[in-house]
VEXTIDREN-46839 format. One line per 8 residues: number of its first residue (from 0); their letters; for each residue x, y, z of C-alpha. Coordinates in pm, 1 decimal. Example, Ala and Ser with C-alpha at 12.3 -4.5 7.8 and 13.67 -1.06 7.14 Angstrom:
2
0 = as = 1230.0/-450.0/780.0 ~ 1367.0/-106.0/714.0;
//
This chain:
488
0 = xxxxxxxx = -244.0/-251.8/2310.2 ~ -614.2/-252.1/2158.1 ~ -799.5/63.8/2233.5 ~ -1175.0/31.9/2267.3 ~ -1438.7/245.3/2100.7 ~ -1489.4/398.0/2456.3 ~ -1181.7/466.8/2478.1 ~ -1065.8/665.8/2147.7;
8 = xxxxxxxx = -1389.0/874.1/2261.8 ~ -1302.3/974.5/2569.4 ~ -962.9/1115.9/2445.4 ~ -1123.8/1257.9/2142.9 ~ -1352.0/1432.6/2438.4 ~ -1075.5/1531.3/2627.4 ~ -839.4/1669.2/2352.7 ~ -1167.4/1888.8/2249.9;
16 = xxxxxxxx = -1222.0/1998.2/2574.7 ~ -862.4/2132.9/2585.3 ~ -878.5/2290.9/2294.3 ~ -1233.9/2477.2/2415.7 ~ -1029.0/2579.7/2707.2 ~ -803.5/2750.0/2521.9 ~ -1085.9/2955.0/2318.4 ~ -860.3/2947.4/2044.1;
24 = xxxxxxxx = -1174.3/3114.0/1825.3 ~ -1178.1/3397.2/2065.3 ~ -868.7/3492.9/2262.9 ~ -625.8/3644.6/2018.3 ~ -226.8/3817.2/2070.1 ~ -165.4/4093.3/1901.2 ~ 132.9/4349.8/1894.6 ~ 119.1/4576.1/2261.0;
32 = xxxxxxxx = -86.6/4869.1/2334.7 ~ -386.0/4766.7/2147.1 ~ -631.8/5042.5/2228.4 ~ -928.7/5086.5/1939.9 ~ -1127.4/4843.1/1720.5 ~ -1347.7/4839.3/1466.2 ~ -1546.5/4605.8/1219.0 ~ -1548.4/4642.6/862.9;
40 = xxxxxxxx = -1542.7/4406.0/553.4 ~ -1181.4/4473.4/426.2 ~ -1172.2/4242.3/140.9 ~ -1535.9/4264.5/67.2 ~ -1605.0/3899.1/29.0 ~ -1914.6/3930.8/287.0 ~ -1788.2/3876.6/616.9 ~ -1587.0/4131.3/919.6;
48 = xxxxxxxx = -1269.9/4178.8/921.0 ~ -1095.4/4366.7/1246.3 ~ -859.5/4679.0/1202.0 ~ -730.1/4760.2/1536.4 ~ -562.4/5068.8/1687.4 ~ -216.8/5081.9/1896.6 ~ -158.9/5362.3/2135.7 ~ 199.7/5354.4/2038.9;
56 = xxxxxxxx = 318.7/5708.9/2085.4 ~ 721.0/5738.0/1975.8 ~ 754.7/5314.7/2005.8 ~ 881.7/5298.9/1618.3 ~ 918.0/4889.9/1726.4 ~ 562.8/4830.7/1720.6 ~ 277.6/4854.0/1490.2 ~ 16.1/5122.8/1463.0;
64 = xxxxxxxx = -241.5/4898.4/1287.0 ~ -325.6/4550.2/1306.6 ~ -552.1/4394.7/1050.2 ~ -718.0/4080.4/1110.5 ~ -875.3/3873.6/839.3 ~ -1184.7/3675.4/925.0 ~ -1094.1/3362.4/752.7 ~ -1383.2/3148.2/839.5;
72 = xxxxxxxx = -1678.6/3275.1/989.0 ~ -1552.0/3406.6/1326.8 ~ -1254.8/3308.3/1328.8 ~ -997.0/3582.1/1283.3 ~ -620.2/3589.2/1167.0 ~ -326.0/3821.2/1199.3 ~ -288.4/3983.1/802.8 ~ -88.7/4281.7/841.6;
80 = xxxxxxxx = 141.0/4427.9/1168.2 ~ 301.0/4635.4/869.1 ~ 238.7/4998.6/928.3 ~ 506.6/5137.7/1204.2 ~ 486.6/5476.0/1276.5 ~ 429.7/5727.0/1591.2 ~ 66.2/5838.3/1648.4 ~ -193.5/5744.1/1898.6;
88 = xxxxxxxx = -526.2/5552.7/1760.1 ~ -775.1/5683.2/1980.9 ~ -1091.3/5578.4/1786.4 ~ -983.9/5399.2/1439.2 ~ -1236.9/5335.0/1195.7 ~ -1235.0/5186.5/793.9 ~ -1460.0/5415.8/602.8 ~ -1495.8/5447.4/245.6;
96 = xxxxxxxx = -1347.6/5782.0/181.8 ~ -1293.6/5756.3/-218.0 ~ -1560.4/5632.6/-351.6 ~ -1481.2/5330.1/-461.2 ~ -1684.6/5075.3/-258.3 ~ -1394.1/4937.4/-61.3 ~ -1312.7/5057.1/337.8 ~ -1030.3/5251.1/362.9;
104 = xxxxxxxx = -838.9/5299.5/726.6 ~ -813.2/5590.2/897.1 ~ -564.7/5695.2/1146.5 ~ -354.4/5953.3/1359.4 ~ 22.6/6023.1/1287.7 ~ 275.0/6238.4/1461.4 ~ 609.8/6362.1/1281.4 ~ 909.4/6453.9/1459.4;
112 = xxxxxxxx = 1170.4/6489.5/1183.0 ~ 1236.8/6813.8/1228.3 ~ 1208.7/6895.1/1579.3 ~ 842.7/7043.2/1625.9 ~ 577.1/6756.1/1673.6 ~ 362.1/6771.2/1318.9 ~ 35.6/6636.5/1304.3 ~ -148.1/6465.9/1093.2;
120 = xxxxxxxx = -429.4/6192.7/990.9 ~ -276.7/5945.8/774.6 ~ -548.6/5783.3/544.1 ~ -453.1/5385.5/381.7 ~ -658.8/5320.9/72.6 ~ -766.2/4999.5/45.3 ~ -632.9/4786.9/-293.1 ~ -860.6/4452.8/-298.7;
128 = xxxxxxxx = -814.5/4423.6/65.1 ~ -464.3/4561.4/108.1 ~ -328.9/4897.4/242.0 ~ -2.6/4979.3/78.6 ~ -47.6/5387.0/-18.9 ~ -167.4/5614.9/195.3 ~ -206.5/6017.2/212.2 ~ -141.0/6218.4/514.6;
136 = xxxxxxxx = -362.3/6527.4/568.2 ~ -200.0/6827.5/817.3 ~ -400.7/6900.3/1104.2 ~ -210.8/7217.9/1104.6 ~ -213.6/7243.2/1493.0 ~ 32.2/7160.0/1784.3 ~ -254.7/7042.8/2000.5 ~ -288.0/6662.9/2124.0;
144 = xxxxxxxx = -636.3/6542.2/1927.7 ~ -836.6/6318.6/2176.0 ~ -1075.1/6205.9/1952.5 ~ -1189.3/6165.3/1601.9 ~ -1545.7/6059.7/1378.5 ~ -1707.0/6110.8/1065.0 ~ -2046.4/6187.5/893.2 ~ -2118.7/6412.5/604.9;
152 = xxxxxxxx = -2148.5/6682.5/726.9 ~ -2188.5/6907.7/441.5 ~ -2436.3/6721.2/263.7 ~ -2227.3/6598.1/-34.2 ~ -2266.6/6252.7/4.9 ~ -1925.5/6125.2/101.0 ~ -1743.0/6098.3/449.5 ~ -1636.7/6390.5/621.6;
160 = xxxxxxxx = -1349.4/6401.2/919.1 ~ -1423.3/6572.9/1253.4 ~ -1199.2/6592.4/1548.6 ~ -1151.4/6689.3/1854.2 ~ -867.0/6826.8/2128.9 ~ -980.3/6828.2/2489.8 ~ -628.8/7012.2/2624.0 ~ -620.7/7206.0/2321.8;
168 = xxxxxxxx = -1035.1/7303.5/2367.3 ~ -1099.9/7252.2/2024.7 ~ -1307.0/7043.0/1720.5 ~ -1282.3/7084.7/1352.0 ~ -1393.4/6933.4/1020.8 ~ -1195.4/6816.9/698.5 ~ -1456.7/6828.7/424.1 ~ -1427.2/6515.6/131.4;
176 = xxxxxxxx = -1424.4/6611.6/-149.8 ~ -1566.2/6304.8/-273.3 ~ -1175.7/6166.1/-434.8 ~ -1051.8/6100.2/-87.3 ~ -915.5/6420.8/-83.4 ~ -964.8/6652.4/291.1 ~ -965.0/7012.1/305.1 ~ -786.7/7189.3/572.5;
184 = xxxxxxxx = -930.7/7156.7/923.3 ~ -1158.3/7451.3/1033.8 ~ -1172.3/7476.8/1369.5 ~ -1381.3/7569.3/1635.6 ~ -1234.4/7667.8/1980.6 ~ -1403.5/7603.4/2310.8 ~ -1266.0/7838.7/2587.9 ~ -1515.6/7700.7/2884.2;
192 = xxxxxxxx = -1520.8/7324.0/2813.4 ~ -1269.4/7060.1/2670.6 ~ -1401.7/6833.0/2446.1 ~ -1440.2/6449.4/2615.4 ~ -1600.6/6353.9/2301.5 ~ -1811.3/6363.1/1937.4 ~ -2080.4/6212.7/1773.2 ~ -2245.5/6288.0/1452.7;
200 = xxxxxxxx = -2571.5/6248.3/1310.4 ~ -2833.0/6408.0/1111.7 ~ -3066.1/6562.4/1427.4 ~ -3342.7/6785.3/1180.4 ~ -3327.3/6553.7/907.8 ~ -3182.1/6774.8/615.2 ~ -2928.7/6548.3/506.6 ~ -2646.2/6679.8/641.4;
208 = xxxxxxxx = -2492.9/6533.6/971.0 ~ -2481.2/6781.0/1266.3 ~ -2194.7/6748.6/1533.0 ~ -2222.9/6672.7/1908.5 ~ -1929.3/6784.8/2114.5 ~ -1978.0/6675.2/2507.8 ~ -1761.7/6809.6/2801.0 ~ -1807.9/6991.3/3098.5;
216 = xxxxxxxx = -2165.5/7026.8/2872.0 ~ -2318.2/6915.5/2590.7 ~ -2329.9/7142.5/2272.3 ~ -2507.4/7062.9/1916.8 ~ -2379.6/7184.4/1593.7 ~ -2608.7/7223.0/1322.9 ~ -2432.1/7151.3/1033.7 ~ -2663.9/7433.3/750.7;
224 = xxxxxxxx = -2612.2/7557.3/440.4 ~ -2477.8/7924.1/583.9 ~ -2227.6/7761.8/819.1 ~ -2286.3/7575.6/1189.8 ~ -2523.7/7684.5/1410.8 ~ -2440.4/7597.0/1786.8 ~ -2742.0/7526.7/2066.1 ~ -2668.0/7410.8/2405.7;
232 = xxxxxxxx = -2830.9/7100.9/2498.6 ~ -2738.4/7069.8/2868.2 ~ -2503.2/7168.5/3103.1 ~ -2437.4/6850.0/3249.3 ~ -2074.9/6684.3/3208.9 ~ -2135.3/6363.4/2957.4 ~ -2048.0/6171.8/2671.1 ~ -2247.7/6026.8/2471.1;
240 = xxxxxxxx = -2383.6/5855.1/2129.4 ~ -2613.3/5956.5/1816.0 ~ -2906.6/5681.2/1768.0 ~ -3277.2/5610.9/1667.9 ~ -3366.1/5447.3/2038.4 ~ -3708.6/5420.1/1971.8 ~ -3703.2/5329.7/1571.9 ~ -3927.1/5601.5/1506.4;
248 = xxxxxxxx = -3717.0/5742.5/1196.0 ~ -3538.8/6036.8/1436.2 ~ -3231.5/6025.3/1539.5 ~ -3222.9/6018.5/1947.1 ~ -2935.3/6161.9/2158.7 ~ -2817.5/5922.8/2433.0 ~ -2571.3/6056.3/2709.2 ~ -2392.6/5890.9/2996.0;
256 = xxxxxxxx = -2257.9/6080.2/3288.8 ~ -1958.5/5892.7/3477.2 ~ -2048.5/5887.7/3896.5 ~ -1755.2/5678.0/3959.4 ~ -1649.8/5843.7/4259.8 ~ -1973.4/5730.1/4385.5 ~ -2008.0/5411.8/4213.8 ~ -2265.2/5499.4/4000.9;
264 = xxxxxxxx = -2369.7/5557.9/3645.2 ~ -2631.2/5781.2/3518.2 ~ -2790.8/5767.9/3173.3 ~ -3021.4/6034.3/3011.6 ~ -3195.0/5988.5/2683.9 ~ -3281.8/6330.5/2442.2 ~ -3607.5/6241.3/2255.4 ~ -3633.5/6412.8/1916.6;
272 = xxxxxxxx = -3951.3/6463.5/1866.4 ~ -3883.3/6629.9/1490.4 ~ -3705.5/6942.5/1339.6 ~ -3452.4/6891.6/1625.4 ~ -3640.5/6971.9/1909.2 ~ -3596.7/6725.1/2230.4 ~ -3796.3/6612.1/2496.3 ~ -3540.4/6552.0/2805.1;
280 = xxxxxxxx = -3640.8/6189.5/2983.5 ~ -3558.1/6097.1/3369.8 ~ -3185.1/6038.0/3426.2 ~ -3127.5/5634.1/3513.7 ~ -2881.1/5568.3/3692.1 ~ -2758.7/5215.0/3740.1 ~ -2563.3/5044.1/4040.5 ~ -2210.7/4984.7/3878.5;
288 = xxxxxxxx = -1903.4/5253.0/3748.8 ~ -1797.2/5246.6/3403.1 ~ -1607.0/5455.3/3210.4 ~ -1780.0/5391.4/2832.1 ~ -2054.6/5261.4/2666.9 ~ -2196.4/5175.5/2378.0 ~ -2501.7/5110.9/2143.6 ~ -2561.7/4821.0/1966.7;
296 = xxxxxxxx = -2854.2/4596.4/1882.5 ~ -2806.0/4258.5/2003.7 ~ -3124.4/4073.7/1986.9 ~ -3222.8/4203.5/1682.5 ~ -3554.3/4361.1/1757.4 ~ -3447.8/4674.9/1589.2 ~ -3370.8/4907.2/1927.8 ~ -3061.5/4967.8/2082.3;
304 = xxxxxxxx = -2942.5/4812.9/2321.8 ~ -2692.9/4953.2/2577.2 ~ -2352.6/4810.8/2662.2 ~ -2154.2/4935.0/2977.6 ~ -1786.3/4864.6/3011.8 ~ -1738.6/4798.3/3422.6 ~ -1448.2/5019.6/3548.0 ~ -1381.6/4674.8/3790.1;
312 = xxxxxxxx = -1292.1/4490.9/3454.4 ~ -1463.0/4203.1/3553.8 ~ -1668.2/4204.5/3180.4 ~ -1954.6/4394.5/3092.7 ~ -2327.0/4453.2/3167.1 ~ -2645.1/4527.3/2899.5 ~ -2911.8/4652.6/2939.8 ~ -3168.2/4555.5/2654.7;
320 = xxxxxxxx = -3425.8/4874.2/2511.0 ~ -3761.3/4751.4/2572.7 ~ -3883.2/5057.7/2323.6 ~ -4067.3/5364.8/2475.8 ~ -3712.2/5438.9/2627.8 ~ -3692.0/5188.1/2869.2 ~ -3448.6/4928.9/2937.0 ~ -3477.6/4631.5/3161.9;
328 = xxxxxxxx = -3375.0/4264.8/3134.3 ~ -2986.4/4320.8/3188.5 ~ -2698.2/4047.5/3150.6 ~ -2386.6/4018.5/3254.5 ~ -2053.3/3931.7/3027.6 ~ -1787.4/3805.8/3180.8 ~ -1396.4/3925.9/3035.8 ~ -1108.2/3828.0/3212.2;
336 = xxxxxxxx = -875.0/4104.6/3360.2 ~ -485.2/4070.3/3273.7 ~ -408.7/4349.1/3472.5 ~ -474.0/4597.5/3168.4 ~ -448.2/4967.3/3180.9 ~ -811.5/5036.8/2976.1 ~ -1035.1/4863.4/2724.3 ~ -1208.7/4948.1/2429.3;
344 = xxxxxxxx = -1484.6/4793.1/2245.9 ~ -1688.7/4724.2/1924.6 ~ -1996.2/4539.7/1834.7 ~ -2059.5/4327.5/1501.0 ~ -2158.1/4011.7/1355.5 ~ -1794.9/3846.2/1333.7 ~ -1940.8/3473.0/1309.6 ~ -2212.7/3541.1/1037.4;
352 = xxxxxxxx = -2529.4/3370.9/1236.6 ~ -2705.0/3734.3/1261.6 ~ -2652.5/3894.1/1563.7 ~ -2364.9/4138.8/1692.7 ~ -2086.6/3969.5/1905.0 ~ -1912.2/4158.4/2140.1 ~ -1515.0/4239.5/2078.5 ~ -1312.3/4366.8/2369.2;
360 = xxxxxxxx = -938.6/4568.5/2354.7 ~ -707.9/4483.5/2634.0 ~ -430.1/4789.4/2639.0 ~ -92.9/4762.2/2810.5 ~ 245.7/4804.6/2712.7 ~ 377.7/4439.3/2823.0 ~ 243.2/4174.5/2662.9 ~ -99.1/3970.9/2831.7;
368 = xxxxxxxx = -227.2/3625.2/2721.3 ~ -504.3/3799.3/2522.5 ~ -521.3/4101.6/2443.2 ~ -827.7/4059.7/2157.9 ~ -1094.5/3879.8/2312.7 ~ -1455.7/3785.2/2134.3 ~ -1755.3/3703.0/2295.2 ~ -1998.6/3567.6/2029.9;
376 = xxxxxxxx = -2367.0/3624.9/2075.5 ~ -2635.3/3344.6/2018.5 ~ -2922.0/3568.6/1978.8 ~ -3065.0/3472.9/2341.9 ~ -2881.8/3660.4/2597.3 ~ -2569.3/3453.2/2603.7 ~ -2183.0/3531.8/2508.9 ~ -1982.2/3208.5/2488.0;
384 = xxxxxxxx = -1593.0/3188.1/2349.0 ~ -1676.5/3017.8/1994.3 ~ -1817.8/3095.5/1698.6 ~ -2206.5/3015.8/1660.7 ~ -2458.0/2903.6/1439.1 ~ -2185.3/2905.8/1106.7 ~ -2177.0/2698.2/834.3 ~ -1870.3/2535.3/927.6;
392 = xxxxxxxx = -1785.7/2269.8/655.9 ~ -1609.5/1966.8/767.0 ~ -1510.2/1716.8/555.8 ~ -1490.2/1384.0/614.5 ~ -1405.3/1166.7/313.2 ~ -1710.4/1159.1/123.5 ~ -2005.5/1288.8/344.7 ~ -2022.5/1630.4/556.9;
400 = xxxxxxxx = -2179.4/1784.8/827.1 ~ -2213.2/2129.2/662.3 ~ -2373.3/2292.3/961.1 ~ -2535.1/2225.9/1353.1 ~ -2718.4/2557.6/1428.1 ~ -2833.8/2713.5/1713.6 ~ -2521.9/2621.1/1863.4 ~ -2528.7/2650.0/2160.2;
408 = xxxxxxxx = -2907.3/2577.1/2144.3 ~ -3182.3/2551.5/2420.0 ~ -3452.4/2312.0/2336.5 ~ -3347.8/2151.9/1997.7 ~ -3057.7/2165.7/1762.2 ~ -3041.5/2106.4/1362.2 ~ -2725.4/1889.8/1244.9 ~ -2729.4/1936.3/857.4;
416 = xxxxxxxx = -2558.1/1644.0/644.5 ~ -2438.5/1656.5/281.1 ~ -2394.7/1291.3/134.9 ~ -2200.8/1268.8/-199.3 ~ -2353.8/891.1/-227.3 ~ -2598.1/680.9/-72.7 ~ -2499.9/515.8/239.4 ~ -2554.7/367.5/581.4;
424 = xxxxxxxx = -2505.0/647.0/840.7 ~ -2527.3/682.7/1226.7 ~ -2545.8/1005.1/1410.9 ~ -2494.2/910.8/1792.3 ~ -2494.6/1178.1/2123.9 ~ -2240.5/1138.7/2364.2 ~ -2226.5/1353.3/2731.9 ~ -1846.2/1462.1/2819.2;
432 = xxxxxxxx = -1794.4/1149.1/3034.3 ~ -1848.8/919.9/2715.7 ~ -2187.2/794.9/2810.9 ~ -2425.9/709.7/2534.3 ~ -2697.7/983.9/2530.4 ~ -2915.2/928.0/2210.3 ~ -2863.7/701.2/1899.5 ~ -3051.5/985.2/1670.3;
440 = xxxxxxxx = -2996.7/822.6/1328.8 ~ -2898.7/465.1/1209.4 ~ -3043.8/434.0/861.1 ~ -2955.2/370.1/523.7 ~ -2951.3/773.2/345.2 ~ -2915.6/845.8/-46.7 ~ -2700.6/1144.2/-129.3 ~ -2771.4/1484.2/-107.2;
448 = xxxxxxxx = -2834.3/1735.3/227.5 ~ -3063.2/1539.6/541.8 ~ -3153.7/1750.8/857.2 ~ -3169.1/1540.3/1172.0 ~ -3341.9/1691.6/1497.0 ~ -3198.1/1671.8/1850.3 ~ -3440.1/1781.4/2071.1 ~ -3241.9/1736.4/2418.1;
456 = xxxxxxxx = -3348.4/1445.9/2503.2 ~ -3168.8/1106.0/2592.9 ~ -3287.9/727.4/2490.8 ~ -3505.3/706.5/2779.0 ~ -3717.8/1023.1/2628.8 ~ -3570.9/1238.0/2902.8 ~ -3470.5/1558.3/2921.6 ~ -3078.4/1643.1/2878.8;
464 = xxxxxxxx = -2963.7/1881.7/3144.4 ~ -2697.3/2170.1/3043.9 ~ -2356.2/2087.7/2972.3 ~ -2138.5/1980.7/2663.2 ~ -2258.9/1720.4/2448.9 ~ -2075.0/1545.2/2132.4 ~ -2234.8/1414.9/1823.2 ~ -2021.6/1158.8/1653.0;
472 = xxxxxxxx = -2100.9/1087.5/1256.6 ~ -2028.6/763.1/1131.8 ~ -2096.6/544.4/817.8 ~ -1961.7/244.9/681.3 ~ -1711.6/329.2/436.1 ~ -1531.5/621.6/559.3 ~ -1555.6/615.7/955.7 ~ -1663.1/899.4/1180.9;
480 = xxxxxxxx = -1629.3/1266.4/1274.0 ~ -1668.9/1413.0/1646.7 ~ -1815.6/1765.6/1689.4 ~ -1919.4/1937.9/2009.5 ~ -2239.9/2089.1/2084.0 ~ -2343.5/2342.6/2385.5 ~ -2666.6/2261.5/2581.9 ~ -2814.3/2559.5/2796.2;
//
């Protein structure tokens, strides 16, 4: 039976469109109990990898790590499930803790060997993008740690530890000494609070990062040359981050207080105004619960933005800084509830086009459909399930299309061409029905890189509504390629 043109196209369309479905560049499966994430370039060739956390208590089946290897611009694989041992990953991290230029992970681990719980954070160094040795550091104390950061704290220049116990009411530091080695914790114990979390930061700018542990209230520890120096900040019940909201050079303290037995969240913003003196704004509270939050910059205008995790795990709402403390303009992010237990996040450019994409933790002990899930970001308020704006190479005998960026795009698009010879080419648009939309290009091109326009428009000179378009590459000697492009 002869198949038409028409007809290869349409299954071409539909087998893409499957595929799309399946957001195979964003839905991931890793091990159970996924609970932390974080971004770092592992094997420093210029791109984010993922290093993920599993709460996995005594479960000596599963992993405690995951490492996932961006192998092409966004899109991530499974390196390493490797490293089984008891602990729970409540905020993992890859820091640089030796001085030698390369992320190294760090971690929580528990001992039971002989009977008494020991423990410990377990540091992998990272060999040219592999964690074989590790050292484990005592945290000489029986308490459960809820939390954990870093920031050098003592001035020296290199990462220091801090963490935190909220049943045991205590924080401490392990000072670096520069070799990746950590001193022995020294603690500070909190009778009228437990710690709900830390942040660090230099507040007076004297180049050593002062500590922030929140609770039933929120206390500052100036980290100075005769020893820590605590001030109360508030006595309000928060969490909360370290950040320069206004990009005045000062680093700003941003708390959240959760109202979810009301259904509310309120927000309130410390100004430092210099020296580390704060100017307290108006709480804002917003019309949602959430349980977390977090600061990232999404549209790169150098503020903050704010991202709040919805307790209703239907996705995610920001809230974009429109400087002088203000934020307005919110969107919404839609993530798919399995039926998880909690869910973590982090924020970084996975796909390389320039602005921070949105990664989301799924935790629960039986295994979901996706428990890694990536919402890219094209730079304009939107969070779609592929990787944007890339130079994705695709080779088709002797020509390529080396790029098509924005992607998804709003009034025009760029489809970049590499020719290794000169030839006769044709770049056609098709809608997802198979219709015709545009014949852009049909033109005899000599070799070398060509940039052809699509400005949304069909062969009438109308206007292209939203939707999914295809742009099919042909030329005489070595047929045609089909790629899919996202109209808003």
């Amino acid at each position: 039976m002869k198949i038409t043109e028409r007809t290869f196209l349409l299954i071409c369309i539909f087998l893409l469109t499957v595929f799309a479905k399946m957001d195979i560049n964003s839905a991931y499966n890793v091990p159970i109990a996924a609970y932390s994430v974080c971004a770092a370039d592992l094997d420093l060739n210029g791109d984010k990898d993922l290093v993920i956390g599993h709460r996995t208590a005594w479960q000596h089946f599963n992993p405690a790590i995951t490492i996932m290897e961006n192998i092409n611009n966004g899109i991530l694989e499974i390196t390493d499930t490797s490293k089984i041992f008891a602990g729970y990953q409540e905020n993992i991290f890859a820091i640089d803790v030796n001085n030698d230029a390369s992320p190294d992970i760090v971690t929580f681990y528990l001992d039971f060997a002989s009977g008494v719980i020991k423990r410990y954070i377990r540091v992998f160094y990272n060999s040219n993008g592999t964690f074989q040795n590790y050292t484990d550091f005592s945290l000489n104390s029986s308490a459960t740690f809820s939390d954990i950061t870093y920031g050098d704290v003592d001035g020296n220049g290199y990462p220091d530890l801090i963490v935190s116990s909220n049943g045991g009411q205590l924080w401490g530091v392990l000072y670096n000494d520069g070799n990746g080695n950590f001193s022995t914790p020294e603690y500070q114990y909190v009778t009228d609070t437990n710690p709900t979390g830390l942040a660090c930061g230099d507040l007076n700018n004297d180049s050593r990062d002062d500590i922030i542990v929140f609770g039933a209230k929120v206390e500052i520890f100036y980290s100075l040359a005769s020893g820590l120096q605590e001030v109360l900040l508030c006595e309000q019940k928060a969490n909360g981050w370290i950040e320069d909201f206004n990009h005045d050079g000062k680093k700003d303290i941003v708390s959240f207080s959760d109202l979810s037995l009301i259904g509310l969240t309120a927000v309130t913003i410390f100004e430092n105004t210099g020296s580390g003196n704060f100017i307290k704004h108006d709480e804002i509270v917003f019309p949602f619960s959430t349980s977390e939050f977090y600061l990232s910059d999404f549209n790169n205008d150098s503020l903050p933005d704010v991202l709040f995790k919805l307790m209703n795990k239907t996705g995610h709402v920001i809230y974009f800084n429109q400087g002088g403390f203000q934020l307005a303009d919110s969107t919404f992010v839609a993530v798919s509830d399995y039926g998880e237990q909690w869910r973590k996040c982090c924020c970084a450019d996975l796909d390389g086009n320039g602005y921070n994409d949105i990664v989301t933790i799924r935790t629960s002990y039986a295994k979901l459909p996706a428990n890694v899930d990536i919402k890219f970001n094209d730079g304009h308020g939107h969070f779609i399930d592929h990787p944007l704006g890339i130079p994705d190479k695709k080779t088709i005998g002797e020509f390529e299309i080396t790029n098509i960026f924005p992607n998804p795009f709003i009034n025009q698009t760029c489809i970049e061409i590499l020719l290794s010879e000169t030839e006769i080419v044709n770049l056609t648009i098709y809608d997802i029905s198979g219709r015709l939309i545009s014949d852009l290009l049909n033109s005899r091109m000599t070799a070398g890189k060509h940039k052809v326009i699509w400005k949304r428009i069909d062969h009438n000179g109308k206007a292209c509504k939203s939707g999914i378009y295809f742009a099919i590459l042909r030329t005489q000697s070595t047929g045609n390629r089909i790629l899919k492009i996202v109209a808003y």
